[in-house]
C-alpha positions in Angstrom: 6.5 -22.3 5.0 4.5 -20.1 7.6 3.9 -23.6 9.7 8.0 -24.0 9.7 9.0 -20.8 10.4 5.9 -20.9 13.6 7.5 -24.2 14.8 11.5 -23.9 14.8 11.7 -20.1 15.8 8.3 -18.2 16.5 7.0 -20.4 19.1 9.9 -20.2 21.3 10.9 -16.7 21.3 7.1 -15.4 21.3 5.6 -18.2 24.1 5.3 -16.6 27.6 6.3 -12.5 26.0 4.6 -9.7 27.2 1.9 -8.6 24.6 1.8 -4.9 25.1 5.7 -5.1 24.1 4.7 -4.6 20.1 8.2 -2.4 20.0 10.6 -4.9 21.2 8.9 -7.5 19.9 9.6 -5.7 16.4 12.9 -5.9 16.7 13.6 -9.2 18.2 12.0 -10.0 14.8 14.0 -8.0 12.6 16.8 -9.4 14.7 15.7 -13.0 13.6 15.3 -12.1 10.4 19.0 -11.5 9.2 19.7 -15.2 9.7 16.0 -16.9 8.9 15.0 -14.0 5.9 11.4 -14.5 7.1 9.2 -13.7 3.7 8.3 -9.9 3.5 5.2 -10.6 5.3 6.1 -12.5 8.1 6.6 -9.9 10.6 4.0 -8.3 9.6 1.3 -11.0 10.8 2.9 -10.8 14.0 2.9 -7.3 14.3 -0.8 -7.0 13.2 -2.3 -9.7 15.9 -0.2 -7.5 18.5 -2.0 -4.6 17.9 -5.0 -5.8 17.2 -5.0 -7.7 20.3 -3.8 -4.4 22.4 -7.5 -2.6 20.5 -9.6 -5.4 22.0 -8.2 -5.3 25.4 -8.4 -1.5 25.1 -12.1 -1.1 23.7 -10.7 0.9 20.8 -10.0 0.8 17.0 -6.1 0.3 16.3 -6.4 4.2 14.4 -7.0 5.4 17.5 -3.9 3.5 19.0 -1.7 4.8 16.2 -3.3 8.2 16.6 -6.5 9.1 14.5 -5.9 12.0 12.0 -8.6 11.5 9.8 -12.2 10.1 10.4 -12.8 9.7 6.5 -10.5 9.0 2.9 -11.0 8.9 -0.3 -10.8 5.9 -2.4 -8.8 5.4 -5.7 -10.5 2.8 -7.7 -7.7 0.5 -8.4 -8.2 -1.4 -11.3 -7.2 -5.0 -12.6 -6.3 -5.9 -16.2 -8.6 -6.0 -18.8 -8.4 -6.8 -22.2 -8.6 -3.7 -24.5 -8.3 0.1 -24.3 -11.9 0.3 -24.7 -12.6 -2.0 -22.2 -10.3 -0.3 -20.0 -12.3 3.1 -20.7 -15.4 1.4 -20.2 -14.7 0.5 -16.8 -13.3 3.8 -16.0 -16.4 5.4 -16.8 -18.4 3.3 -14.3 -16.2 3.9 -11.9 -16.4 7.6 -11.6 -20.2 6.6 -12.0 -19.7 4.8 -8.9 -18.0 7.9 -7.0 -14.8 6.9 -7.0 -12.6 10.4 -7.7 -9.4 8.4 -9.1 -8.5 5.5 -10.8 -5.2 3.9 -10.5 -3.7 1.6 -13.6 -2.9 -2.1 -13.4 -1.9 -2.3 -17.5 -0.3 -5.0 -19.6 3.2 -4.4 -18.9 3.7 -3.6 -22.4 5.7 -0.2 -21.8 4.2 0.6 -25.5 0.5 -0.4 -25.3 0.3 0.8 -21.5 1.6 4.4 -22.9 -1.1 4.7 -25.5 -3.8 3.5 -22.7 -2.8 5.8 -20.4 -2.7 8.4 -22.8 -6.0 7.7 -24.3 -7.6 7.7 -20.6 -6.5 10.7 -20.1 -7.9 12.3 -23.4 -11.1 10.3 -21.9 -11.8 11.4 -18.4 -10.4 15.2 -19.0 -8.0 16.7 -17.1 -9.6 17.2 -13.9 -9.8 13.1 -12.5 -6.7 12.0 -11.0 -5.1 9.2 -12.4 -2.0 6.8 -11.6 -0.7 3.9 -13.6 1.4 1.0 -11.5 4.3 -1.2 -12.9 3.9 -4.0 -10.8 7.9 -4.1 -11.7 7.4 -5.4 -15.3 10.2 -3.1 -17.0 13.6 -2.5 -17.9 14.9 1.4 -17.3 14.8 1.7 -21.2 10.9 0.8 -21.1 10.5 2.2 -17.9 12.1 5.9 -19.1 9.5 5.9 -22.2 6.5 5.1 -20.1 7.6 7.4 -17.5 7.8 9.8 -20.6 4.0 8.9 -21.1 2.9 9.7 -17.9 4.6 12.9 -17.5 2.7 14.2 -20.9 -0.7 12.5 -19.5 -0.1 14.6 -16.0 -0.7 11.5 -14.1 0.1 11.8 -10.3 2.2 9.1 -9.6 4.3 6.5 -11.8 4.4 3.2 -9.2 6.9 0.4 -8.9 8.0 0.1 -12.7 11.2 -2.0 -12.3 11.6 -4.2 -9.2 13.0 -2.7 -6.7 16.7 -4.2 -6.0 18.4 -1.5 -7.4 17.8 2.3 -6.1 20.0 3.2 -8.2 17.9 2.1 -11.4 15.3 4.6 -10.0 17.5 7.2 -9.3 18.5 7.2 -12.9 14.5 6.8 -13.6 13.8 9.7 -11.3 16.9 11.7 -13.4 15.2 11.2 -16.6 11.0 11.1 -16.1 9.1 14.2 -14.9 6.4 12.4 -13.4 6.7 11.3 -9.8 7.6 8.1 -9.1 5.8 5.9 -6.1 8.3 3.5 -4.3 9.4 0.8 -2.0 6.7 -1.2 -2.1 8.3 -4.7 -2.0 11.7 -4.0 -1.2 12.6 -6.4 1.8 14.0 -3.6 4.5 11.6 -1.8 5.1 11.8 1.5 7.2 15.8 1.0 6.0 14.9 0.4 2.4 12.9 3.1 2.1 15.4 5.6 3.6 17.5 4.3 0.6 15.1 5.3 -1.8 14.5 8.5 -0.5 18.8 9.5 0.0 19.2 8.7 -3.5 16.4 11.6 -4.4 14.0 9.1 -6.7 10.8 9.1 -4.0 8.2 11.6 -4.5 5.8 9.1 -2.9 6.3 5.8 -0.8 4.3 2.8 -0.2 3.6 1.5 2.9 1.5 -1.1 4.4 1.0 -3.7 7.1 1.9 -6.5 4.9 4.9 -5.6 3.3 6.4 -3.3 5.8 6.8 -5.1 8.7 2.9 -4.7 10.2 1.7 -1.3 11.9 4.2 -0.2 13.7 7.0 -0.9 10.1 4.0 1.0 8.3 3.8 4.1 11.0 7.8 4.5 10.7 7.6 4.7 6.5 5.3 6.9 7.3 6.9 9.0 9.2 10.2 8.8 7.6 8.2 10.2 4.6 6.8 13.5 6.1 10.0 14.1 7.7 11.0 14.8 4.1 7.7 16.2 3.3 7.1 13.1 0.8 3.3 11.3 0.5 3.3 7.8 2.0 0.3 5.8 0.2 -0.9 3.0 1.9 -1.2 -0.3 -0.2 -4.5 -2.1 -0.3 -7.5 -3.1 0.4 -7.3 -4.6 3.6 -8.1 -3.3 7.1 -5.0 -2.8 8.5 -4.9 -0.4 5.4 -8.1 1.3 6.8 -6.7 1.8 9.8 -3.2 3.0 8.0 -5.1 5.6 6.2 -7.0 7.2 9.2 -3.7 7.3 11.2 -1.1 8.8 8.9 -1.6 12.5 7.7 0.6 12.1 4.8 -1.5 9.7 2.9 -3.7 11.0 -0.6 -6.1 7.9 -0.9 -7.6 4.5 0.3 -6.7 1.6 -2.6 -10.0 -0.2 -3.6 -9.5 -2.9 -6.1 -11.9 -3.2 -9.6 -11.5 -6.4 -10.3 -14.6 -6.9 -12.5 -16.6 -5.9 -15.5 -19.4 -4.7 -14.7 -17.3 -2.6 -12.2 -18.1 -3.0 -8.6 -17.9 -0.7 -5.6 -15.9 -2.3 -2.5 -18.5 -2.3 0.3 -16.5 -0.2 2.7 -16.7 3.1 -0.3 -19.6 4.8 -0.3 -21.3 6.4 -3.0 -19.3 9.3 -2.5 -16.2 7.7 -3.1 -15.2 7.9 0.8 -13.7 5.6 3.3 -15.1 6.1 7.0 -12.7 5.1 10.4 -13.7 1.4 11.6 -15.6 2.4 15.2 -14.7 -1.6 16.4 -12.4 -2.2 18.7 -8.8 -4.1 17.3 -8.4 -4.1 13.5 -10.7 -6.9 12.0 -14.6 -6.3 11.2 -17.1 -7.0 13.1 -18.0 -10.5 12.2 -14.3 -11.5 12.4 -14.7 -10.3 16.4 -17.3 -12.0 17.1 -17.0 -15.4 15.7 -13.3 -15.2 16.9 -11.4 -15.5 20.4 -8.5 -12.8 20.9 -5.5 -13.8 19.3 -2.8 -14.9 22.3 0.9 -15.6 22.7 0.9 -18.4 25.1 
């Protein structure tokens, strides 16, 4: 798909452009995209080498193109799904043993079994870790309402992406009857214009963004933006380093996402013992390996 899309559009229009014009590049693509309906990520990839190419020219991380806010995060340990509650536990436990302050739920999407987990996980870790449970879109609004329901009595912070995300008007009704907030707009194919969507109707308490999904850096800095114009968190999907760099840039942002993917649990490299996320010093977006085994990326 990626090798037809490069050959019948992205090659002509990008061959011989200006690389340092990431903005109008941005919306040449969106402009492409009403008739082509690139996937979600396409513009993304584009956007990403743009800046990262701008950083190595420049000497400088992309954070610091975006405009640094933070030198350090902290991580949520975002799990995968294992098999039973206790498992589940078990795997929390080493997590905060790990230094990870907050653990975020990838469940069954069984809207009764992922109620009692997340109520028994909070009975577990007290009332004083921060914990989030994601949807990953597996519900109805009947399963998603009792879940929701769930969560609101477990004083979890955020209730992510339970139903997929065609209809805001499916969360707004959500929103209307769940007390927990609701995290949103994480795969819906506009974007910046999606989002605004979400938050008009009154559902968003919190927003995702990310390089990915929203239409690279500069589609993730305008989510994030939208959002703290209505004093709303934008939490940056990952692990990944564009959403390193996200994190240190936007202000309005509560924690790096570090996948658990194993048990025994495992601490991503780039957490520290302390649970904390520190700015990349290298210059573009990838790590250091990936520079130096790799020629900048070029439009010609």
């Amino acid at each position: 798909m990626l090798a037809d899309i490069v050959d019948r559009v992205l090659r002509h229009e990008l061959t011989g452009e200006r690389a340092d014009r990431r903005e109008w590049l941005w919306h040449r693509l969106w402009e492409l995209d009403r008739t082509d309906e690139f996937p979600i990520w396409l513009i993304g990839l584009v956007d990403v080498a743009l800046w990262d190419l701008e950083g190595r020219v420049l000497g400088v991380p992309v954070h610091r193109l975006l405009g640094t806010y933070r030198d350090e995060i902290a991580a949520c340990a975002s799990t995968t799904t294992f098999a039973t509650v206790e498992e589940f536990l078990d795997v929390a436990d080493q997590c905060l043993e790990l230094g990870y302050p907050a653990i975020k739920l990838h469940a069954w999407g069984d809207a009764r079994a992922d109620a009692d987990l997340c109520q028994r996980l909070r009975d577990h870790v007290g009332p004083d870790v921060d914990l989030m449970y994601d949807g990953s879109a597996g519900f109805d609004l009947p399963d998603a309402i009792y879940l929701g329901r769930a969560l609101s009595e477990a004083n979890y912070r955020w209730y992510e992406e339970p139903i997929r995300e065609f209809s805001v008007t499916a969360y707004k009704w959500l929103a209307e009857r769940v007390d927990v907030p609701l995290l949103v707009g994480e795969t819906s194919d506009g974007s910046h214009l999606n989002t605004a969507d979400f938050i008009a109707s009154g559902c968003a308490t919190y927003v995702r963004t990310s390089a990915n999904h929203r239409g690279g850096m500069t589609g993730a800095m305008r989510i994030a933006h939208l959002a703290d114009s209505f004093r709303l968190r934008a939490e940056v999907h990952g692990p990944t380093e564009t959403a390193v760099h996200l994190c240190m840039a936007i202000p309005n942002c509560t924690y790096y996402e570090s996948l658990v993917t194993s048990n025994p649990a495992t601490r991503e490299s780039r957490v520290g013992p302390d649970g904390l996320v520190h700015a990349p010093t290298e210059p573009g977006i990838a790590l250091p390996a990936f520079v130096a085994e790799h020629r900048a990326p070029s439009l010609s």
